[in-house]
MARLUM-123809 format. One record per residue (C-alpha): residue number from 1; residue in three letters; z, x, y. Coordinates in nm, 4 decimals. Example, Ala and Ser with C-alpha at 12.3 -4.5 7.8 and 13.67 -1.06 7.14 Angstrom:
% residues 2
   pos   code          w          u          v
     1    Ala     0.7800     1.2300    -0.4500
     2    Ser     0.7140     1.3670    -0.1060
END
This chain:
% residues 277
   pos   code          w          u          v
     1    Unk    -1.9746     5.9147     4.0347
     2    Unk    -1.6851     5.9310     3.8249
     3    Unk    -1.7287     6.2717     3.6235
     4    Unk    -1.3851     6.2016     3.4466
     5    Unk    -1.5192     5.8797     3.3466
     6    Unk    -1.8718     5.9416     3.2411
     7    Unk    -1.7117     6.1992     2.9820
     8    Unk    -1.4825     5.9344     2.8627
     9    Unk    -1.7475     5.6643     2.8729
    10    Unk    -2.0021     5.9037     2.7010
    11    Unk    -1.7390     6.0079     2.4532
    12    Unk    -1.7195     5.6566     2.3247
    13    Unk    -2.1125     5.6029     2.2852
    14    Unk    -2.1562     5.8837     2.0794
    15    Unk    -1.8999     5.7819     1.8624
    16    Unk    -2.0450     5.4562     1.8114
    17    Unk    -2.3706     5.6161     1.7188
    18    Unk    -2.2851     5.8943     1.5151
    19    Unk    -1.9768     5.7789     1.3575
    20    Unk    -1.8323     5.9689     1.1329
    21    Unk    -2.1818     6.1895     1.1000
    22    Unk    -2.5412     6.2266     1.1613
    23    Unk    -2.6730     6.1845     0.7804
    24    Unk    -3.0127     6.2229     0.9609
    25    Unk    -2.9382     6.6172     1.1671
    26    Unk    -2.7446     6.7180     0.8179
    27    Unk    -3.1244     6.8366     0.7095
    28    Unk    -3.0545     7.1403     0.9716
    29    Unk    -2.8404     7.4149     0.9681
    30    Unk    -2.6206     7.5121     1.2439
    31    Unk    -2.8313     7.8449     1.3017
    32    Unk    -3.1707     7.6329     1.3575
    33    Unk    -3.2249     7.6608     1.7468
    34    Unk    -3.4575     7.3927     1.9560
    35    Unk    -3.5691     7.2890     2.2847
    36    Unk    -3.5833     6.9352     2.4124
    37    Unk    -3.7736     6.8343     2.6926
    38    Unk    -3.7870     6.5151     2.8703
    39    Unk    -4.0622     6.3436     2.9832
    40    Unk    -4.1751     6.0658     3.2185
    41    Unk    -4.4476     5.7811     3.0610
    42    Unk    -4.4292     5.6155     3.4189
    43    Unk    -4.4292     5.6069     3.7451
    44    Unk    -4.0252     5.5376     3.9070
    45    Unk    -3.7163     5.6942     4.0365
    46    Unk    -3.5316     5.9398     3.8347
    47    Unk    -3.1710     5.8680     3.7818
    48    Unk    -2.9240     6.0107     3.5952
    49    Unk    -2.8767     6.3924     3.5794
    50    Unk    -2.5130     6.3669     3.5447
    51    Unk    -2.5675     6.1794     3.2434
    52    Unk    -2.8269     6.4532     3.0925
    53    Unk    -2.5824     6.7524     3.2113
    54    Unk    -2.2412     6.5886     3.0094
    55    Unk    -2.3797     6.3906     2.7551
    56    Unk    -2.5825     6.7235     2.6330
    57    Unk    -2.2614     6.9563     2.6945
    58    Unk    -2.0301     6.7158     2.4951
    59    Unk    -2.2147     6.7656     2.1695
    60    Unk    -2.4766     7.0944     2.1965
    61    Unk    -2.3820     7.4519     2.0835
    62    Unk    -2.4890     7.7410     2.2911
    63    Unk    -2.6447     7.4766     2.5850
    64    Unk    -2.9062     7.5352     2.8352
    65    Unk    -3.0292     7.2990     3.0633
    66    Unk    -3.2644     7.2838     3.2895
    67    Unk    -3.3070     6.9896     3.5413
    68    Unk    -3.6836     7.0284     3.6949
    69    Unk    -3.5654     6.6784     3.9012
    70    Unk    -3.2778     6.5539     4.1217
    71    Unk    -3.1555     6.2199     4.1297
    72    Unk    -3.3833     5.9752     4.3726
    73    Unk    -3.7197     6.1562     4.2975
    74    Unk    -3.9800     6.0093     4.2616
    75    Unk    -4.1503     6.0900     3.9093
    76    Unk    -4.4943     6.0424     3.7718
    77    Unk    -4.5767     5.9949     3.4414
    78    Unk    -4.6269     6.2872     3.2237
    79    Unk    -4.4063     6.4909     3.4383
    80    Unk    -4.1689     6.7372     3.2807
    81    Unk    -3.8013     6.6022     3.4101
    82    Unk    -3.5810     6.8329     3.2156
    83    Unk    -3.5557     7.1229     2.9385
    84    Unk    -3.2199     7.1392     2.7293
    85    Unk    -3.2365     7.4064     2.4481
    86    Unk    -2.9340     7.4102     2.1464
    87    Unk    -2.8611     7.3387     1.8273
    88    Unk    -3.1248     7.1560     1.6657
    89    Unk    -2.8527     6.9119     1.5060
    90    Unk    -2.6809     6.8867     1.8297
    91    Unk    -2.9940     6.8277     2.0108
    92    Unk    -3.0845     6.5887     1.8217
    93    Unk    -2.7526     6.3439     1.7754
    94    Unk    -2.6922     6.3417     2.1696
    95    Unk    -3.0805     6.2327     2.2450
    96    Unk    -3.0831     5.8558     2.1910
    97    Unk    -2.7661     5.8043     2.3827
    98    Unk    -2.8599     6.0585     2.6911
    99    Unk    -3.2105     5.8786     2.6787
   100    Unk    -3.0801     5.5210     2.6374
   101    Unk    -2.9341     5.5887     2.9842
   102    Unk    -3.1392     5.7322     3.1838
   103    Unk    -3.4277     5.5027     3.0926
   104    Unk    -3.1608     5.2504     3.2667
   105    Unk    -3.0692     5.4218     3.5158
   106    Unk    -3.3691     5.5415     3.6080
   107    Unk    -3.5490     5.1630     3.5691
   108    Unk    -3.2615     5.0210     3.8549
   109    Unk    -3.3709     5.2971     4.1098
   110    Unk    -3.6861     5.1971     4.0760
   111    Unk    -3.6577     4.8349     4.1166
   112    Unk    -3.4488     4.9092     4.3944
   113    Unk    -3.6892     5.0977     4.5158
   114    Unk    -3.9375     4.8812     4.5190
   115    Unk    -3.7712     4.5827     4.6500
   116    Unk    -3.6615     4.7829     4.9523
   117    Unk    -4.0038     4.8706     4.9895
   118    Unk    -4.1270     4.5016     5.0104
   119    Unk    -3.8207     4.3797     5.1869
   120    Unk    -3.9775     4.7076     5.4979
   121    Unk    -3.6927     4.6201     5.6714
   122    Unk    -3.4989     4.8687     5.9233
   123    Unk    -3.2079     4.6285     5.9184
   124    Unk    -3.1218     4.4093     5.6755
   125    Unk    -2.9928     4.6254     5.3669
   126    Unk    -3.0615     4.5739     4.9447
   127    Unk    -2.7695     4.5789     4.7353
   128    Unk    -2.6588     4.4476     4.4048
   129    Unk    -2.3900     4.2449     4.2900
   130    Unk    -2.1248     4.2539     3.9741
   131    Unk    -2.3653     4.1068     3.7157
   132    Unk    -2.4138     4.4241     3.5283
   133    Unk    -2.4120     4.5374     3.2018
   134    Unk    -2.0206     4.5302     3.1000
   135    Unk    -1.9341     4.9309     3.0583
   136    Unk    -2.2127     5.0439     3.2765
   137    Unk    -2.1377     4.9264     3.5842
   138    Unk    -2.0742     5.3005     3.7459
   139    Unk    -2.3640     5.4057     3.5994
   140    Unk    -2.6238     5.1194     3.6991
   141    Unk    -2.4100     5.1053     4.0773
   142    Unk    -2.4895     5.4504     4.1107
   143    Unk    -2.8720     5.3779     4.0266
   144    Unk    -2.8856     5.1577     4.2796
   145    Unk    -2.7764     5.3812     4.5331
   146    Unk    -3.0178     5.6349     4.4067
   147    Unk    -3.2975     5.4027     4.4517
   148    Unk    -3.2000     5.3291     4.8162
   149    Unk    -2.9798     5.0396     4.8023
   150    Unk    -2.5959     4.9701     4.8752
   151    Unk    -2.3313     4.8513     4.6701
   152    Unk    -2.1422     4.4845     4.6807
   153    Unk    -1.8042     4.4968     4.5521
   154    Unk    -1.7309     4.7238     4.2120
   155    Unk    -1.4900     4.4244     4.0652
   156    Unk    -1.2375     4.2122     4.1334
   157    Unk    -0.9934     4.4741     4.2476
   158    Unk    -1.1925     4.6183     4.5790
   159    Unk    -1.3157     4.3051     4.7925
   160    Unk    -1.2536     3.9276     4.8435
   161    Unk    -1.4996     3.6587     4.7293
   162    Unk    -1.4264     3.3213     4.8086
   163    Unk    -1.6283     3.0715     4.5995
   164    Unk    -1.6566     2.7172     4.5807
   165    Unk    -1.4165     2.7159     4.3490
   166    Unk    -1.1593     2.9197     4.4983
   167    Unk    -1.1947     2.7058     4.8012
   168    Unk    -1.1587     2.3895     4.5832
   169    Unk    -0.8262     2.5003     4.4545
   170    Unk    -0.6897     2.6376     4.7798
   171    Unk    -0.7800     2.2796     4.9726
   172    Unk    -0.9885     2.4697     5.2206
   173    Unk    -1.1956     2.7455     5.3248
   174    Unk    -0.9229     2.8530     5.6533
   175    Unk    -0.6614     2.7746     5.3213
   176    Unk    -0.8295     3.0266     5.1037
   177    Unk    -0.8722     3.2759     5.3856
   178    Unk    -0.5455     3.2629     5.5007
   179    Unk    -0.3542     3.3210     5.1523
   180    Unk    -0.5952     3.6046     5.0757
   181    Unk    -0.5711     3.8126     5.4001
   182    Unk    -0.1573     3.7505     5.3339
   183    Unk    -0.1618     3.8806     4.9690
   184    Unk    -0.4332     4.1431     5.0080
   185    Unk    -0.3475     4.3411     5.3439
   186    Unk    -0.5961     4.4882     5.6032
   187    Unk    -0.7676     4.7149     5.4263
   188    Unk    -0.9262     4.4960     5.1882
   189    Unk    -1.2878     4.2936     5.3082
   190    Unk    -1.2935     3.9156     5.2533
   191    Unk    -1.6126     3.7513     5.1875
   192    Unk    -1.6854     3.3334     5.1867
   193    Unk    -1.9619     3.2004     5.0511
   194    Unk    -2.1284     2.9028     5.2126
   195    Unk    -2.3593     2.6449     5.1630
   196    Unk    -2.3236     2.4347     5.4707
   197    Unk    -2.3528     2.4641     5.8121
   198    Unk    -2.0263     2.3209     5.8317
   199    Unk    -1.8670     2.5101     5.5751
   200    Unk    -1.9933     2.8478     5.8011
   201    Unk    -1.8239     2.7378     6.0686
   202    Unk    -1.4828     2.6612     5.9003
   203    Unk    -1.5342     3.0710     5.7797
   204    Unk    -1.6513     3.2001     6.1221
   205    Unk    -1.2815     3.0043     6.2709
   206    Unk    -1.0969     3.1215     5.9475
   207    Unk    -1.2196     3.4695     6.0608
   208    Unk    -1.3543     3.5637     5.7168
   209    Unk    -1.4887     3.9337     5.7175
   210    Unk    -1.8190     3.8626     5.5661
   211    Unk    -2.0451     3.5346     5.4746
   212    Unk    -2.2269     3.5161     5.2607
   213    Unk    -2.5219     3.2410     5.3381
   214    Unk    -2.5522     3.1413     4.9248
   215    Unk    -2.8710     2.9510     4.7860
   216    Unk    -3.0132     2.8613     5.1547
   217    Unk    -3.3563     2.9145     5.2307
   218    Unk    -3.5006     3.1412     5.5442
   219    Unk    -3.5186     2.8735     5.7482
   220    Unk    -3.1874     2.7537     5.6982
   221    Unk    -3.0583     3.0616     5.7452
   222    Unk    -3.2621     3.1345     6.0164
   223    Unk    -3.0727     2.8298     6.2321
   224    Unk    -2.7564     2.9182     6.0881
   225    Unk    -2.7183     3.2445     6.1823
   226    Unk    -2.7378     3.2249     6.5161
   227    Unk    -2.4004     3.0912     6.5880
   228    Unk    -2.2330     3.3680     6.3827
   229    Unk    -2.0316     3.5927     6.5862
   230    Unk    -2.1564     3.9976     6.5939
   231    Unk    -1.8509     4.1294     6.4437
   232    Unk    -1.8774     3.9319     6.1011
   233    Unk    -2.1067     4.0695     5.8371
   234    Unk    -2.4184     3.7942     5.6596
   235    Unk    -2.5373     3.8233     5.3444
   236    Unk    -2.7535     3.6637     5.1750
   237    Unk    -2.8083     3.5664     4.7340
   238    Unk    -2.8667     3.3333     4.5017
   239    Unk    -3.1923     3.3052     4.3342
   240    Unk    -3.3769     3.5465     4.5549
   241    Unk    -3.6697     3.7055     4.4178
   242    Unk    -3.9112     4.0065     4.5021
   243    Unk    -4.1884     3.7515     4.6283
   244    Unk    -3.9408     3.5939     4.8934
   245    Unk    -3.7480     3.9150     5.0324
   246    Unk    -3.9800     3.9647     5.3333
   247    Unk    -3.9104     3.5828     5.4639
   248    Unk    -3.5676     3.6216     5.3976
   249    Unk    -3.5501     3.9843     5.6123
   250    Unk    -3.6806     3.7980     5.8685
   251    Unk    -3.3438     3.5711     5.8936
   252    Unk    -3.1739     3.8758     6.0685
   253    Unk    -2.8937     3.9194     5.7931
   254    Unk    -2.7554     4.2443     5.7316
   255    Unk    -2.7499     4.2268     5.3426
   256    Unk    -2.9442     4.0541     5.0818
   257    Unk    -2.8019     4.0800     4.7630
   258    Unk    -3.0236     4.1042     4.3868
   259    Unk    -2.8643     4.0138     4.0584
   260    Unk    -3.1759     4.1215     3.9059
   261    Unk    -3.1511     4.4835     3.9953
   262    Unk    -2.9114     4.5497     3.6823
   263    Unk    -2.8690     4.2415     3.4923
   264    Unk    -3.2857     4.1620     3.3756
   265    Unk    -3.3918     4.5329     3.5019
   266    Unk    -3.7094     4.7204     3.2196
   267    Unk    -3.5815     5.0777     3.1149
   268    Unk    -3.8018     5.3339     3.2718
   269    Unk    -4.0427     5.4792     2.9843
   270    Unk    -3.9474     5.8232     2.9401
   271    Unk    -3.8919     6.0507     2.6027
   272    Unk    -3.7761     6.2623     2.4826
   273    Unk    -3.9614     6.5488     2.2330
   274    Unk    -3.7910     6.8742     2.0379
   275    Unk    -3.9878     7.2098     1.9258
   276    Unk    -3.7838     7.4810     1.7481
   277    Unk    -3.7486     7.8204     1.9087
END
């Protein structure tokens, strides 16, 4: 992760929630010391320390934090994840946004989690895609890697996707293929999605990096792939949910891919409560 960033990004969701100040903290002076401790009110994955250790040091006077979890745990509920004792008033503006977070976070590991879990594959891979929450795409990308998943492509910038409508413009799939690999250079991955056998085969002669089998069932796929040469990546997504990811494991592709992991994910239940010392 991005510690550069995360300041930067953390910087401007404080200042959207305190504004100019906290009318609420103004009740205590700057001498009143506290403790905060987080808590879990489920079972999951814990994710986000980075986000406890900066978002607390932007704001809190005289910090000390105490992380009683790492990134990837597993947590249970009513476990004590972290201690963070400061100024009351500090303590208390930087809490919704530090919790707001890691709830997040934390609920994407454990989705991911659970969906490699039910996929029980040692082969085919879980990763997510780009539909995330716009600003928080570091943050839930690294979630999903703390829950035991991959990532797809971080944007537009770092991979190739050829869609049907890229193809349609270009005139064909070897069209689109061609012009990319001349205007992007060999270090950059390109990717064609498919939906028919024939359209594979126009990608596997193209000699497209990665395919990308979209909206086909397992048994579709399970024909398809057979013809696909070793040294080209298969993925597959579209519509997949946690019900079907055994059948589609059994296809033999090397990545499924799950919007769901970030874009429909439930926040992790966890709280946050503050005692004076």
């Amino acid at each position: 992760m991005n510690k550069i960033k995360l300041q930067q990004q953390l910087k401007q969701f404080f200042l959207e929630d305190i504004g100019d100040r906290d009318v609420s903290s103004s009740i205590f002076s700057r001498e009143q010391m506290g403790r905060l401790s987080l808590l879990a009110k489920a079972d999951g994955i814990f994710c986000g320390e980075e986000v406890v250790r900066t978002g607390f040091s932007l704001l809190v006077d005289q910090l000390d934090i105490k992380m009683k979890v790492r990134d990837g745990d597993w947590i249970e509920k009513g476990q004590l994840l972290a201690e963070i004792s400061g100024t009351v008033a500090d303590l208390l503006q930087a809490e919704r946004v530090v919790l707001n977070l890691v709830q997040r976070m934390s609920g994407i590991a454990t989705k991911t989690k659970e969906a490699i879990n039910l996929l029980n594959s040692d082969h085919t891979k879980i990763c997510d895609t780009r539909k995330t929450t716009p600003g928080l795409r570091m943050l839930e990308k690294y979630a999903v890697r703390c829950g035991g998943g991959v990532n797809h492509r971080f944007g537009l910038y770092d991979a190739v996707m050829l869609k049907d409508n890229h193809i349609a413009f270009a005139g064909s799939i070897a069209k689109a293929v061609a012009a990319a690999r001349k205007n992007v250079g060999h270090m950059v991955k390109i990717e064609v999605e498919i939906e028919t056998k024939a359209q594979m085969q126009e990608a596997i002669e193209a000699q497209a990096d990665v395919i990308m089998f979209d909206n086909r069932t397992p048994d579709e796929i399970k024909m398809w792939i057979k013809e696909v040469p070793e040294n080209i990546v298969t993925e597959a997504s579209g519509g997949i949910t946690l019900e079907d990811l055994a059948s589609y494991g059994e296809t033999g592709v090397d990545y499924i891919s799950l919007g769901f992991l970030t874009h429909s994910v439930t926040a992790l239940d966890i709280s946050a409560n503050v005692t004076f010392e």
